[in-house]
C-alpha positions in Angstrom: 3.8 -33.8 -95.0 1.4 -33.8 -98.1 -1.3 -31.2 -98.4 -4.9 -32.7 -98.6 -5.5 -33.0 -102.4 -8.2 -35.9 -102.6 -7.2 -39.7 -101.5 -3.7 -41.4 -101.8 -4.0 -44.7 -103.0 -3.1 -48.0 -101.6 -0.7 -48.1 -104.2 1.0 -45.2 -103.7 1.0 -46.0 -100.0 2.9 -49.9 -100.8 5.5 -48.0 -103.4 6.0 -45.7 -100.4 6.8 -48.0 -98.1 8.9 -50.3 -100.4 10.8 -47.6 -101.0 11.3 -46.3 -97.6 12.2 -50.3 -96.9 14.7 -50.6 -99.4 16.5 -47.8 -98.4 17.7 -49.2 -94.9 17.5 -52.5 -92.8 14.4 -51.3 -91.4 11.7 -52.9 -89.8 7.9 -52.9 -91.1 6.8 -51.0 -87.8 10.2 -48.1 -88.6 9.2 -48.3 -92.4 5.0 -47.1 -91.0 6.5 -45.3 -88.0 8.7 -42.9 -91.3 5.8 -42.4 -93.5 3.1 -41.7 -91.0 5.7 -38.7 -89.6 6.4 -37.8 -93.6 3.1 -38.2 -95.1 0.9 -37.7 -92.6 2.8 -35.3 -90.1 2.1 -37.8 -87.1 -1.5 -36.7 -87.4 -3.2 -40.0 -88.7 -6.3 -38.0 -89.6 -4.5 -35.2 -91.7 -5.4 -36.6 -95.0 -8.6 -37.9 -94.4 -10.4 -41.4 -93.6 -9.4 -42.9 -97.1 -6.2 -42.3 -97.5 -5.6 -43.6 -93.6 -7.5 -46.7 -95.1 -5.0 -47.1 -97.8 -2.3 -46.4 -95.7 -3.3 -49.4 -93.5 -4.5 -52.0 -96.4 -1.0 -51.0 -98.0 0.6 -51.8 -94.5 -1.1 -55.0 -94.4 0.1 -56.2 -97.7 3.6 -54.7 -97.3 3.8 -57.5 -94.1 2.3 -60.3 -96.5 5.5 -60.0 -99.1 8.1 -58.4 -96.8 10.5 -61.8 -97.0 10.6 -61.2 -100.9 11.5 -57.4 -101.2 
């Protein structure tokens, strides 16, 4: 789990992801269900209301190119 240091991007939120993707035959909903119990310690509201809202526009995009990573 990450201390609160000021937002995490969406950006850093999609290269998480990819990488936590790329590193098994996962599903998008395992690849979330991994970071939010890394990043966020299961507490969706541990590093504050932007970073959850980059967590969740870098979830949406994730499913948009999925197929192609």
């Amino acid at each position: 789990m990450l201390h609160k240091s000021g937002a995490l991007t969406k950006d850093y939120f999609k290269s998480y992801l990819k990488l936590v993707l790329n590193s098994g035959d996962l599903s998008i909903e395992q690849a979330q269900e991994i970071v939010l119990q890394r990043l966020f310690g299961g507490d969706r509201s541990v590093l504050g209301k932007e970073s959850l809202e980059n967590f969740q526009r870098a979830c949406e995009e994730i499913k948009q190119i999925k197929p192609s990573l």
